[in-house]
PDBQT receptor file of N, H, CA, C and O in Angstrom, charges set to zero:
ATOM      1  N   UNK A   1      -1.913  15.504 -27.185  1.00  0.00    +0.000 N 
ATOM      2  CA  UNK A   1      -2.098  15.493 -25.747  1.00  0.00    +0.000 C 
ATOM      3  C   UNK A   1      -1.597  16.791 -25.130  1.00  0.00    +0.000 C 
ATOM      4  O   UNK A   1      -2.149  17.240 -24.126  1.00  0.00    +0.000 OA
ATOM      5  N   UNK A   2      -0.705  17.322 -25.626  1.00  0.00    +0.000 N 
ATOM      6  H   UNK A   2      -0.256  16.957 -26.441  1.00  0.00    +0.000 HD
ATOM      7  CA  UNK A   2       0.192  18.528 -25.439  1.00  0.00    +0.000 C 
ATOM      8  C   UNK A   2      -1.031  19.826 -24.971  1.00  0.00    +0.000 C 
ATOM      9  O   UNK A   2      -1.311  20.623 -24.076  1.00  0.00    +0.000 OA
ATOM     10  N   UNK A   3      -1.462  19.329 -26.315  1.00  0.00    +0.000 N 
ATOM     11  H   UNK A   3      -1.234  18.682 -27.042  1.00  0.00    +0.000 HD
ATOM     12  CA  UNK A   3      -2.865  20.939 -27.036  1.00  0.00    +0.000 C 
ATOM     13  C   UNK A   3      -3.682  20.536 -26.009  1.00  0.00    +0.000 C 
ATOM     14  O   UNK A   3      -4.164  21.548 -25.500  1.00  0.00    +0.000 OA
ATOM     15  N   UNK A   4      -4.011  19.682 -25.540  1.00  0.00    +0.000 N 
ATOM     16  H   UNK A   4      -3.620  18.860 -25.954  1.00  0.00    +0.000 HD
ATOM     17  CA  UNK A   4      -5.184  19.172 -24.714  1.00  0.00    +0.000 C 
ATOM     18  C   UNK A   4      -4.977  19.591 -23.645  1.00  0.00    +0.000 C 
ATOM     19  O   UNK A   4      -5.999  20.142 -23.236  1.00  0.00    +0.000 OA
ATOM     20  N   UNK A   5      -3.882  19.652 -22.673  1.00  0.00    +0.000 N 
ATOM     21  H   UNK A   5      -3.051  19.204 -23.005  1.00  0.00    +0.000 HD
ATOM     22  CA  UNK A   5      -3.401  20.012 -21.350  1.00  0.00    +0.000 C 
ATOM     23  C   UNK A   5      -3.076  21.707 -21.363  1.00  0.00    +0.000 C 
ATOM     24  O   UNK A   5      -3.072  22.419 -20.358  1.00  0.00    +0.000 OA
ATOM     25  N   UNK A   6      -2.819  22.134 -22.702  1.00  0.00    +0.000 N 
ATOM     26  H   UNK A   6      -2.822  21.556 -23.518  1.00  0.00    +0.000 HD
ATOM     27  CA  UNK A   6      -2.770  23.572 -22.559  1.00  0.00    +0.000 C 
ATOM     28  C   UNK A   6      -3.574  24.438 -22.652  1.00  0.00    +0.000 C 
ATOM     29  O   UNK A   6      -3.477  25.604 -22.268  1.00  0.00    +0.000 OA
ATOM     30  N   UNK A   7      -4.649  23.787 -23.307  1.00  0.00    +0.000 N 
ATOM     31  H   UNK A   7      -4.727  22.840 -23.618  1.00  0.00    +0.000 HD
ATOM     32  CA  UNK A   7      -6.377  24.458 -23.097  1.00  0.00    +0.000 C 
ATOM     33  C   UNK A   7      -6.907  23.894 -21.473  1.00  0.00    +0.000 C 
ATOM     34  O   UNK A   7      -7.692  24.485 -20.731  1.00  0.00    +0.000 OA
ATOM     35  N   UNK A   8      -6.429  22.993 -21.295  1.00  0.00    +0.000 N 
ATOM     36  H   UNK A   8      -5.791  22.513 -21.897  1.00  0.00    +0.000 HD
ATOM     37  CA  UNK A   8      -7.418  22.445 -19.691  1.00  0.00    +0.000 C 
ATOM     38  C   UNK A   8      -6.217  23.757 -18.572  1.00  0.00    +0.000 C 
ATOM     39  O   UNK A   8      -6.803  24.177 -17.575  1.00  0.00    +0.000 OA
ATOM     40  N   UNK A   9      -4.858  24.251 -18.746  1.00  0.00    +0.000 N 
ATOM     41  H   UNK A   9      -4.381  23.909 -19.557  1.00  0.00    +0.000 HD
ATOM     42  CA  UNK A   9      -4.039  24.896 -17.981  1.00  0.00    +0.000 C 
ATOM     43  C   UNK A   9      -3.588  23.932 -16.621  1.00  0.00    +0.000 C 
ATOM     44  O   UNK A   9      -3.513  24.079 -15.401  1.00  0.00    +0.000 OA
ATOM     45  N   UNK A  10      -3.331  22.810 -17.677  1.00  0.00    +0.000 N 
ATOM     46  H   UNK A  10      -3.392  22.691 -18.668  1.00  0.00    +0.000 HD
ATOM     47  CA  UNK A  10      -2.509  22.269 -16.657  1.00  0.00    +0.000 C 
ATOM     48  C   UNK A  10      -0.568  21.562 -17.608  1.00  0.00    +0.000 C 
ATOM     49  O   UNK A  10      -0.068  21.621 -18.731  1.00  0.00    +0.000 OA
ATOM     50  N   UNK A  11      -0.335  21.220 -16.783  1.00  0.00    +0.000 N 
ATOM     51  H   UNK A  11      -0.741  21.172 -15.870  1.00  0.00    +0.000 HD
ATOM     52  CA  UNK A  11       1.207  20.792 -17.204  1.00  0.00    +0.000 C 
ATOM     53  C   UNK A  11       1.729  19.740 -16.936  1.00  0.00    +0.000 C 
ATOM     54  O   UNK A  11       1.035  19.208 -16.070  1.00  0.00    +0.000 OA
ATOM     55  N   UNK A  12       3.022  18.797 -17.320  1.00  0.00    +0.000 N 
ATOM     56  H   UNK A  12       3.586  19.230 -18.023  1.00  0.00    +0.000 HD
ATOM     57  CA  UNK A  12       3.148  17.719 -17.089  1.00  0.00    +0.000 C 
ATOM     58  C   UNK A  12       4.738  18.266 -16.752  1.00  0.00    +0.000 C 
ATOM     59  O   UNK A  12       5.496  19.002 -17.385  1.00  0.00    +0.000 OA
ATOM     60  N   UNK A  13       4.865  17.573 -15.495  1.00  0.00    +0.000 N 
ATOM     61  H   UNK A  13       4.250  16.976 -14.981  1.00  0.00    +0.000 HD
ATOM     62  CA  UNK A  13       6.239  17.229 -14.944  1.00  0.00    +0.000 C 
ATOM     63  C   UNK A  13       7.124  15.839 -14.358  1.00  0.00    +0.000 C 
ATOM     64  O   UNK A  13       6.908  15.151 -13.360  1.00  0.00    +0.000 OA
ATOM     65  N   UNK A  14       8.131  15.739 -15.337  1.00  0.00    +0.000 N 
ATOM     66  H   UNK A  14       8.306  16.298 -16.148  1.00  0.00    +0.000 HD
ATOM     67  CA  UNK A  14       8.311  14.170 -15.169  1.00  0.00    +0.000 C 
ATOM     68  C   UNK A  14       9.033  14.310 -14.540  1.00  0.00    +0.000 C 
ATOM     69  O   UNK A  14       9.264  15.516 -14.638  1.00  0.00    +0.000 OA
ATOM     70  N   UNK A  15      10.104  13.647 -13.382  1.00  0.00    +0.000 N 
ATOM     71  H   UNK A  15       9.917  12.668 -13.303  1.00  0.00    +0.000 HD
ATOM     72  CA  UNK A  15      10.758  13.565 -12.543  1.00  0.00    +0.000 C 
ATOM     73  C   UNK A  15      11.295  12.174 -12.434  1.00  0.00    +0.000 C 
ATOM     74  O   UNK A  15      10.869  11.189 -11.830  1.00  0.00    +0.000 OA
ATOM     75  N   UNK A  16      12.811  12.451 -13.516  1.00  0.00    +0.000 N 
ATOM     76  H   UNK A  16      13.157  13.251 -14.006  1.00  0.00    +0.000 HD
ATOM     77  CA  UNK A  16      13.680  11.092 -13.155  1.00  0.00    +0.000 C 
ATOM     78  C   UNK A  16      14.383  11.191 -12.071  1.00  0.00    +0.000 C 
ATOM     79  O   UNK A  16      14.421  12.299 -11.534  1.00  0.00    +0.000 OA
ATOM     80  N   UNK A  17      15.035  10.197 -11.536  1.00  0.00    +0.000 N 
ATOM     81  H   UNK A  17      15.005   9.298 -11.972  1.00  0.00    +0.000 HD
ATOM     82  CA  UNK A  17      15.325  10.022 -10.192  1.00  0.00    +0.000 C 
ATOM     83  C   UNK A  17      16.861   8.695 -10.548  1.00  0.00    +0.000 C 
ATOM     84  O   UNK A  17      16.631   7.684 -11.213  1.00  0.00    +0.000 OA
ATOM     85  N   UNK A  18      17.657   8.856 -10.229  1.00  0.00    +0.000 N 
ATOM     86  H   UNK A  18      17.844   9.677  -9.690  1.00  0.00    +0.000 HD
ATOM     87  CA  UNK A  18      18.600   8.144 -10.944  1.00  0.00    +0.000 C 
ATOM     88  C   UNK A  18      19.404   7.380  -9.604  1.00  0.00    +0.000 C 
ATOM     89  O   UNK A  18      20.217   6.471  -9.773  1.00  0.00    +0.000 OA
ATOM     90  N   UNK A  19      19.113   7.793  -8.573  1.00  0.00    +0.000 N 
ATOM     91  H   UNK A  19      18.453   8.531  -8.435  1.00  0.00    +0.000 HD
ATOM     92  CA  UNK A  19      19.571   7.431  -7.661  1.00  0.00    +0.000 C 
ATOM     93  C   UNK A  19      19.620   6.075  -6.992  1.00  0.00    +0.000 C 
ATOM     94  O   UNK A  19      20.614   5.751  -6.341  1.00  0.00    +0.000 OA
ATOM     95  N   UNK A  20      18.496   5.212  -7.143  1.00  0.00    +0.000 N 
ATOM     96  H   UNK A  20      17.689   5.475  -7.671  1.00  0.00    +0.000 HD
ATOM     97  CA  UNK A  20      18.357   3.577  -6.672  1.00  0.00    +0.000 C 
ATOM     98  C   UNK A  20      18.123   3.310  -8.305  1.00  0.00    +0.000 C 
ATOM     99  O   UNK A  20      17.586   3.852  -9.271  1.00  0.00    +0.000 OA
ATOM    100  N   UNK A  21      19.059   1.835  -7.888  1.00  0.00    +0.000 N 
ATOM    101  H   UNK A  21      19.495   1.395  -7.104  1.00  0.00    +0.000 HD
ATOM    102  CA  UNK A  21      19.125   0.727  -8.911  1.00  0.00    +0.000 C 
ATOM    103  C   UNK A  21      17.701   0.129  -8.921  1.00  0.00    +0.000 C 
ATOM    104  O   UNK A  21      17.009   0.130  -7.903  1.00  0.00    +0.000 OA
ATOM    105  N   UNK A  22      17.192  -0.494 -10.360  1.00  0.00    +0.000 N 
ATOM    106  H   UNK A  22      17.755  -0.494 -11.186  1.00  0.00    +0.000 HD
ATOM    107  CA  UNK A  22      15.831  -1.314 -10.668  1.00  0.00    +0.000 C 
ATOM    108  C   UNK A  22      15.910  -2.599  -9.007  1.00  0.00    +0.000 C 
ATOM    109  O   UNK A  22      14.969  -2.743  -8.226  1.00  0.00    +0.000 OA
ATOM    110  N   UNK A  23      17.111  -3.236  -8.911  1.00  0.00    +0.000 N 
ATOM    111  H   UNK A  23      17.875  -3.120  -9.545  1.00  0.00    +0.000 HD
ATOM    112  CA  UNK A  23      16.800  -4.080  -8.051  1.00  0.00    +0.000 C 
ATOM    113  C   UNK A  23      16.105  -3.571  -6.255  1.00  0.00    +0.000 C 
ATOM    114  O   UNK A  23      15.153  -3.731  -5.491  1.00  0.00    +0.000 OA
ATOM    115  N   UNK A  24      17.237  -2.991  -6.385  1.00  0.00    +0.000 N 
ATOM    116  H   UNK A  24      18.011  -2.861  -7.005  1.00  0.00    +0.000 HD
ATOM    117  CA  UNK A  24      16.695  -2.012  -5.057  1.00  0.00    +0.000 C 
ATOM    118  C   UNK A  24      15.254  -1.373  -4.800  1.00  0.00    +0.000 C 
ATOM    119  O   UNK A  24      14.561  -1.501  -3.792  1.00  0.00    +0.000 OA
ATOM    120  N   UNK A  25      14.940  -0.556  -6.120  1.00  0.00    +0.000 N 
ATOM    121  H   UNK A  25      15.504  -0.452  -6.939  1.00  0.00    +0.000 HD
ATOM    122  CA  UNK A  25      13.621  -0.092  -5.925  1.00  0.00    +0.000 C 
ATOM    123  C   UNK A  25      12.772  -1.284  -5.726  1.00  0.00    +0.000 C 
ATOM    124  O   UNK A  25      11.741  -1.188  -5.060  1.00  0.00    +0.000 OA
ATOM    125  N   UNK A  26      13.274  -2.822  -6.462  1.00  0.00    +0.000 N 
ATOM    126  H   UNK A  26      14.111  -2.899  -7.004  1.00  0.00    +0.000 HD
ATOM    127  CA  UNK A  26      12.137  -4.054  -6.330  1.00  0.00    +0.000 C 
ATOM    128  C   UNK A  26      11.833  -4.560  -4.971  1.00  0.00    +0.000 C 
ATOM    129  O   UNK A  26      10.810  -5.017  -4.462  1.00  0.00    +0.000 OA
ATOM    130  N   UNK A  27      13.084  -4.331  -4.519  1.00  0.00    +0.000 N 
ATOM    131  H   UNK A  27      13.916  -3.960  -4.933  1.00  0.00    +0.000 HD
ATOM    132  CA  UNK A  27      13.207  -4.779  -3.132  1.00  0.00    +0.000 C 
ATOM    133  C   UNK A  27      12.173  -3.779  -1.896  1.00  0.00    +0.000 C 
ATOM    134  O   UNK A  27      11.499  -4.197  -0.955  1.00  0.00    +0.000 OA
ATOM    135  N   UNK A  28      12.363  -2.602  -2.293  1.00  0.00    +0.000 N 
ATOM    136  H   UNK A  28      12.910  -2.263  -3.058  1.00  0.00    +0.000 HD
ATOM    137  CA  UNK A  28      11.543  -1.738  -1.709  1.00  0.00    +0.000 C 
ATOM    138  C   UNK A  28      10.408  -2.170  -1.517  1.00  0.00    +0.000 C 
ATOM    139  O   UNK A  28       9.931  -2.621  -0.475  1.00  0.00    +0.000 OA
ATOM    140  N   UNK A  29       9.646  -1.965  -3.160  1.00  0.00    +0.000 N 
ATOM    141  H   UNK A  29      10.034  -1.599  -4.007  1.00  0.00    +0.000 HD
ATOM    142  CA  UNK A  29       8.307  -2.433  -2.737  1.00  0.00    +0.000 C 
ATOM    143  C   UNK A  29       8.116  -4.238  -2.506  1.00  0.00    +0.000 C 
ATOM    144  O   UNK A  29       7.024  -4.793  -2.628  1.00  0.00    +0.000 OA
ATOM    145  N   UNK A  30       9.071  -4.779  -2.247  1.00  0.00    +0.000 N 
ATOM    146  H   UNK A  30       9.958  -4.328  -2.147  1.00  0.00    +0.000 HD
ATOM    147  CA  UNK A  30       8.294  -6.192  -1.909  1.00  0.00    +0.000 C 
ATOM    148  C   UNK A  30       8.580  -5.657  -0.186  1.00  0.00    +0.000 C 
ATOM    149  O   UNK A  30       7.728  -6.353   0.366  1.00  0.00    +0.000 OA
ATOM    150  N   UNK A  31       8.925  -5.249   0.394  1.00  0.00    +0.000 N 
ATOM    151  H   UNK A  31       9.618  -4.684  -0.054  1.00  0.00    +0.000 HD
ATOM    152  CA  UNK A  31       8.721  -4.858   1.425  1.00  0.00    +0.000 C 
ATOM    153  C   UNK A  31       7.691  -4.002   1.980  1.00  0.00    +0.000 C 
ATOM    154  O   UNK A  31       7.155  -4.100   3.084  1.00  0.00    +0.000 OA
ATOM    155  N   UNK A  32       7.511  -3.255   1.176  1.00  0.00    +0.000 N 
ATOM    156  H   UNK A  32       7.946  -3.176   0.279  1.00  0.00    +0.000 HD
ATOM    157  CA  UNK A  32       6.301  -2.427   1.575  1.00  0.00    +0.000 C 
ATOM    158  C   UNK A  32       4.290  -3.475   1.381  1.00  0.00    +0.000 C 
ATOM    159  O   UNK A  32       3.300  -3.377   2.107  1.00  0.00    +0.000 OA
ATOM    160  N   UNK A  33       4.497  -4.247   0.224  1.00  0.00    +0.000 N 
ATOM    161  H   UNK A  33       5.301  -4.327  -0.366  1.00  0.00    +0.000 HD
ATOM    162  CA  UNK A  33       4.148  -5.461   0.394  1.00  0.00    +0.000 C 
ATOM    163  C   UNK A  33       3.558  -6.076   1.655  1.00  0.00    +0.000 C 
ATOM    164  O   UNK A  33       2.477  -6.084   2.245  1.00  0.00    +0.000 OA
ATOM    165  N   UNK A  34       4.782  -6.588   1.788  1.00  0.00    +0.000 N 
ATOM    166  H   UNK A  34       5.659  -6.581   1.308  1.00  0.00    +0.000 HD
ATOM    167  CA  UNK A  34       4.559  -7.214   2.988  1.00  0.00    +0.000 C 
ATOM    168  C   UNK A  34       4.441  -6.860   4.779  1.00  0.00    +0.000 C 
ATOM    169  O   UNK A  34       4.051  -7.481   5.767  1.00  0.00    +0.000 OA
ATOM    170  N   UNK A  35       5.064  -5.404   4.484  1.00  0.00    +0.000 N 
ATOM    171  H   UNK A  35       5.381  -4.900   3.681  1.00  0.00    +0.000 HD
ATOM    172  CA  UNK A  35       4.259  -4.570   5.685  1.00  0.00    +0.000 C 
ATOM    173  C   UNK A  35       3.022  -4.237   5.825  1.00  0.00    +0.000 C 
ATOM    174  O   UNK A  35       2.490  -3.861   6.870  1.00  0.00    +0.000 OA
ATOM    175  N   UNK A  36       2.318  -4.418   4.339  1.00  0.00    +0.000 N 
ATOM    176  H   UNK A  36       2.750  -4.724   3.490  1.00  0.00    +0.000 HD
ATOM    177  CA  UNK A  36       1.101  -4.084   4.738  1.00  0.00    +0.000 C 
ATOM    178  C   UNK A  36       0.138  -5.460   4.821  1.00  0.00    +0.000 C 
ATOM    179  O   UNK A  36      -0.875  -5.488   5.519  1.00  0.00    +0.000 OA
ATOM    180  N   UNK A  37       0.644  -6.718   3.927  1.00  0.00    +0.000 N 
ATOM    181  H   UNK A  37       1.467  -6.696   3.360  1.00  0.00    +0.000 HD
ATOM    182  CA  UNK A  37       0.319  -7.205   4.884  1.00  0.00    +0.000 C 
ATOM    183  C   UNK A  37       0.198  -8.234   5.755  1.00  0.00    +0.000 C 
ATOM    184  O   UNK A  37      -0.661  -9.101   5.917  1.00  0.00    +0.000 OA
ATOM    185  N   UNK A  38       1.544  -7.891   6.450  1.00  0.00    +0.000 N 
ATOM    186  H   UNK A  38       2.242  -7.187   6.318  1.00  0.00    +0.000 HD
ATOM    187  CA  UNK A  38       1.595  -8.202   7.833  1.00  0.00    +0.000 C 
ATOM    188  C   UNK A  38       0.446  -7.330   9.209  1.00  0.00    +0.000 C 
ATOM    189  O   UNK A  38      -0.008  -7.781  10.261  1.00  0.00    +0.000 OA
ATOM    190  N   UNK A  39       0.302  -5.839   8.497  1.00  0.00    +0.000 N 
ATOM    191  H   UNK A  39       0.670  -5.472   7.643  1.00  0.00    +0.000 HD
ATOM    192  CA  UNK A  39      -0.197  -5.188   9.658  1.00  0.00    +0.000 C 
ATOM    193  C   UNK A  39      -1.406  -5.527   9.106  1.00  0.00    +0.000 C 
ATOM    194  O   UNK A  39      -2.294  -5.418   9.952  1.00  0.00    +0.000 OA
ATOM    195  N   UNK A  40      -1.867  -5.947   7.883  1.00  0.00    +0.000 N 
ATOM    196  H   UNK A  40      -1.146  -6.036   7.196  1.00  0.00    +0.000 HD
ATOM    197  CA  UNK A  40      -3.729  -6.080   7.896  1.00  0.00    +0.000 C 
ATOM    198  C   UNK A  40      -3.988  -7.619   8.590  1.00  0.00    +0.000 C 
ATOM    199  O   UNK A  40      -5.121  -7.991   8.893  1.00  0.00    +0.000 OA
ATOM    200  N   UNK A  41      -2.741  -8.480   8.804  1.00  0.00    +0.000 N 
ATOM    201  H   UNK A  41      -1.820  -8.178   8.558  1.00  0.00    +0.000 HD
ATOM    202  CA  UNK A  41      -3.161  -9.919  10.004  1.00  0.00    +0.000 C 
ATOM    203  C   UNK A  41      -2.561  -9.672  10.687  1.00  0.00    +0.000 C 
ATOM    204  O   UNK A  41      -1.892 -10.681  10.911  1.00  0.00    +0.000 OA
ATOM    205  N   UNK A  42      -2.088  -8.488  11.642  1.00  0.00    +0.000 N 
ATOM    206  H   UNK A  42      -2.632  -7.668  11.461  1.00  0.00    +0.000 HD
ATOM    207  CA  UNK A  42      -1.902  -7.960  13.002  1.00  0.00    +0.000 C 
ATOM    208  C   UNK A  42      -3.512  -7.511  13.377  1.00  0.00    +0.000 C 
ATOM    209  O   UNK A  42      -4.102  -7.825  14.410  1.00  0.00    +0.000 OA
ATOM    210  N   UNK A  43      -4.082  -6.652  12.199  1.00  0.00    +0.000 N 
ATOM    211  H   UNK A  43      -3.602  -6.397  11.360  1.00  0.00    +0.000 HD
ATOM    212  CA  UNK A  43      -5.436  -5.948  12.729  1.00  0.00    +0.000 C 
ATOM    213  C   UNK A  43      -6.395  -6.971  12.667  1.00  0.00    +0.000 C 
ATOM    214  O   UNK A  43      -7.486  -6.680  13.157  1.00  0.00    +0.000 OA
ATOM    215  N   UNK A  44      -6.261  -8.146  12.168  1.00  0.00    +0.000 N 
ATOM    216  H   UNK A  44      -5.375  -8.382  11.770  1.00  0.00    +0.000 HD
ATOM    217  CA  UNK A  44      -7.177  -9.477  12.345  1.00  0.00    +0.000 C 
ATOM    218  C   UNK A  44      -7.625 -10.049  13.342  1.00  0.00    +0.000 C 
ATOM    219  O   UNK A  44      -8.702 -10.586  13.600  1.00  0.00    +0.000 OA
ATOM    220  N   UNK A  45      -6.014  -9.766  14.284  1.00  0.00    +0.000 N 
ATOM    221  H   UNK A  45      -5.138  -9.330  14.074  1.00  0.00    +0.000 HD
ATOM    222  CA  UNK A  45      -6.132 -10.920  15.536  1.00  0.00    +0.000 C 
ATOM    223  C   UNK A  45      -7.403 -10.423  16.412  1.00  0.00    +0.000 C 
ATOM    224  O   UNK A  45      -8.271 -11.202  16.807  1.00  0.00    +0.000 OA
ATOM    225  N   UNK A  46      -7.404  -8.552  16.755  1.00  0.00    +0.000 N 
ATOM    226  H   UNK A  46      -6.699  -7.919  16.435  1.00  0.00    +0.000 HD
ATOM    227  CA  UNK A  46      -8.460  -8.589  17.205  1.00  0.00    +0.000 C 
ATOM    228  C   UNK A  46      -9.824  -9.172  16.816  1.00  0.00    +0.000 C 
ATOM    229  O   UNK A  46     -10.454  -9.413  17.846  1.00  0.00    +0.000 OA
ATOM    230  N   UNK A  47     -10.420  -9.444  15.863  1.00  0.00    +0.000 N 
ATOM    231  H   UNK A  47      -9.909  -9.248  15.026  1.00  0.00    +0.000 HD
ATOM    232  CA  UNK A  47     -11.421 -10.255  15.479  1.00  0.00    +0.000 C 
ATOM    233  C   UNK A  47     -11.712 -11.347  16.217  1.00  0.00    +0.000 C 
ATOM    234  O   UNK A  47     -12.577 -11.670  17.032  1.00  0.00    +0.000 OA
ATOM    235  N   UNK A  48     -10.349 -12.036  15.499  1.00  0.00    +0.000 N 
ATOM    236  H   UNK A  48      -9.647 -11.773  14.837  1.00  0.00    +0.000 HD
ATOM    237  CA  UNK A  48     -10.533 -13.470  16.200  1.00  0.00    +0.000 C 
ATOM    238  C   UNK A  48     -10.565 -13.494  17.563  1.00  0.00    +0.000 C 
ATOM    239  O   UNK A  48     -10.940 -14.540  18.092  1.00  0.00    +0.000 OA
ATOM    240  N   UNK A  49     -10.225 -12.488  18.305  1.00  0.00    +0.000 N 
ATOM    241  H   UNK A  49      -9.920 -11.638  17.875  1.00  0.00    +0.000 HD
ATOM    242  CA  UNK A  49     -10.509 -11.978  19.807  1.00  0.00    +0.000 C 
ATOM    243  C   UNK A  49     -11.693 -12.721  20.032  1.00  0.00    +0.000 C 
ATOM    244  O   UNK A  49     -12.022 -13.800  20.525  1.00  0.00    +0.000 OA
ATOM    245  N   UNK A  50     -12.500 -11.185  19.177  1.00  0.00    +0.000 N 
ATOM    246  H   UNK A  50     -12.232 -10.309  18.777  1.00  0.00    +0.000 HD
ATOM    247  CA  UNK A  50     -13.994 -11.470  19.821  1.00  0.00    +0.000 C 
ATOM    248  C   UNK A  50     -14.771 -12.235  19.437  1.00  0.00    +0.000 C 
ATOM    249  O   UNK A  50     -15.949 -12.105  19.771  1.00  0.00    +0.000 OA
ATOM    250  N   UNK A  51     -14.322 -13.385  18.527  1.00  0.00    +0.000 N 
ATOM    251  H   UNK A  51     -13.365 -13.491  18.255  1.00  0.00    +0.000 HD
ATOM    252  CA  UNK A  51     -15.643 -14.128  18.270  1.00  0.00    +0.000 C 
ATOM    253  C   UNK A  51     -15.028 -15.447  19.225  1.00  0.00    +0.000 C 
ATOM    254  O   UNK A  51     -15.913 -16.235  19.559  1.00  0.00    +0.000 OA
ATOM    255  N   UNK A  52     -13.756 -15.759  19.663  1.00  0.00    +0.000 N 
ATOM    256  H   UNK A  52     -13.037 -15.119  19.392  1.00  0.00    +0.000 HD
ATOM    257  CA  UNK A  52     -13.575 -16.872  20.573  1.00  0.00    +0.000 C 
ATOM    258  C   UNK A  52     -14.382 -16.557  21.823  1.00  0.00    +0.000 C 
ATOM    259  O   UNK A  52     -15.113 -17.336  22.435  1.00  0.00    +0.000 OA
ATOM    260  N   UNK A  53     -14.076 -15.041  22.148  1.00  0.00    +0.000 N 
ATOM    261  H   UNK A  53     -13.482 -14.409  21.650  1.00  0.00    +0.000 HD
ATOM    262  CA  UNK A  53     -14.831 -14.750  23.505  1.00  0.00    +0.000 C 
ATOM    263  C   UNK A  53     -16.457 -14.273  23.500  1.00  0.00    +0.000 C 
ATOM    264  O   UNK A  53     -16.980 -13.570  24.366  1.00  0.00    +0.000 OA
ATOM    265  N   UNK A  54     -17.237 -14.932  22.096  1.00  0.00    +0.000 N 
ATOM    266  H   UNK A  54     -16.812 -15.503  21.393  1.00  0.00    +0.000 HD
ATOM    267  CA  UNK A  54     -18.202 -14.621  21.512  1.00  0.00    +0.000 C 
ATOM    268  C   UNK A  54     -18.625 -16.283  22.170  1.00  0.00    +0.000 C 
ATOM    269  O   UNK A  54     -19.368 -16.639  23.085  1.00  0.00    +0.000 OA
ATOM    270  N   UNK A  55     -17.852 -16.943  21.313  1.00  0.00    +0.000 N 
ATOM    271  H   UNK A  55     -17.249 -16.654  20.569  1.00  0.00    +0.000 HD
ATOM    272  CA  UNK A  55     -18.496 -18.491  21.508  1.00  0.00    +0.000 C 
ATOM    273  C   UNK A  55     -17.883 -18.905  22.877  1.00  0.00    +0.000 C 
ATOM    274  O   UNK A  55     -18.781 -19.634  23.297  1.00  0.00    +0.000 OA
ATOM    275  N   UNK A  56     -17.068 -18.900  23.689  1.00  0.00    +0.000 N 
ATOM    276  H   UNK A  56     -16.339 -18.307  23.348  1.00  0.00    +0.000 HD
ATOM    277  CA  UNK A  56     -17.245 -18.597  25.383  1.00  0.00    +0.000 C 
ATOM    278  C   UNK A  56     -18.710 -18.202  25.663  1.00  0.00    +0.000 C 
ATOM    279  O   UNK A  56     -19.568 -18.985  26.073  1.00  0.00    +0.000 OA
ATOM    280  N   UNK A  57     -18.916 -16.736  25.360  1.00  0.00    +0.000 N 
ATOM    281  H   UNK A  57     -18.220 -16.100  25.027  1.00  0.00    +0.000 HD
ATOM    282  CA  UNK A  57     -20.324 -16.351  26.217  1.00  0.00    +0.000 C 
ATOM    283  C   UNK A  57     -21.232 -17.202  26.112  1.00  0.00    +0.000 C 
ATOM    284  O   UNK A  57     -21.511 -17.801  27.151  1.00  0.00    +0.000 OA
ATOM    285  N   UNK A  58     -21.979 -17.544  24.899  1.00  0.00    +0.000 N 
ATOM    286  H   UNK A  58     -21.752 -17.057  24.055  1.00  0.00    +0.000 HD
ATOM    287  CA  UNK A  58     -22.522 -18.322  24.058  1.00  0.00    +0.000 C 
ATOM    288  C   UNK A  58     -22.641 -19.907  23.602  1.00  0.00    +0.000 C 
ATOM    289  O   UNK A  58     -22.731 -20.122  22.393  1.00  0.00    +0.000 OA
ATOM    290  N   UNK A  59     -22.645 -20.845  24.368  1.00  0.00    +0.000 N 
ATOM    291  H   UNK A  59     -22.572 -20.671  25.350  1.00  0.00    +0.000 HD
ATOM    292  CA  UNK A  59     -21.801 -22.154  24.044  1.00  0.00    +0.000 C 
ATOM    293  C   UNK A  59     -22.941 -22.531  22.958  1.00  0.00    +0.000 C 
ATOM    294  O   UNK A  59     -22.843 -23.563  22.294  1.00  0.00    +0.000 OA
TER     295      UNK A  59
């Protein structure tokens, strides 16, 4: 894989990071999770907006 990346001229850089514990980083992303989505049934409600005020116009 080495020979392969040095004919294409590219390189590999790994980047440990030692700073947050496994639990912490878990915690992270179950939060990030659930921010997203929470904000994709925040961007819902408008929908359901317009089809209540759809079947209003419309009986």
């Amino acid at each position: 894989m080495v020979k392969s990346c040095f004919w294409l001229f590219c390189e590999f850089i790994a980047v440990i990071f030692f700073g947050i514990s496994m639990s912490l980083e878990l915690v992270e992303d179950m939060l990030a999770i659930i921010h997203s989505f929470s904000s994709r049934l925040y961007g819902l409600k408008k929908y359901k907006k317009q089809v209540k005020q759809m079947i209003k116009e419309n009986p």
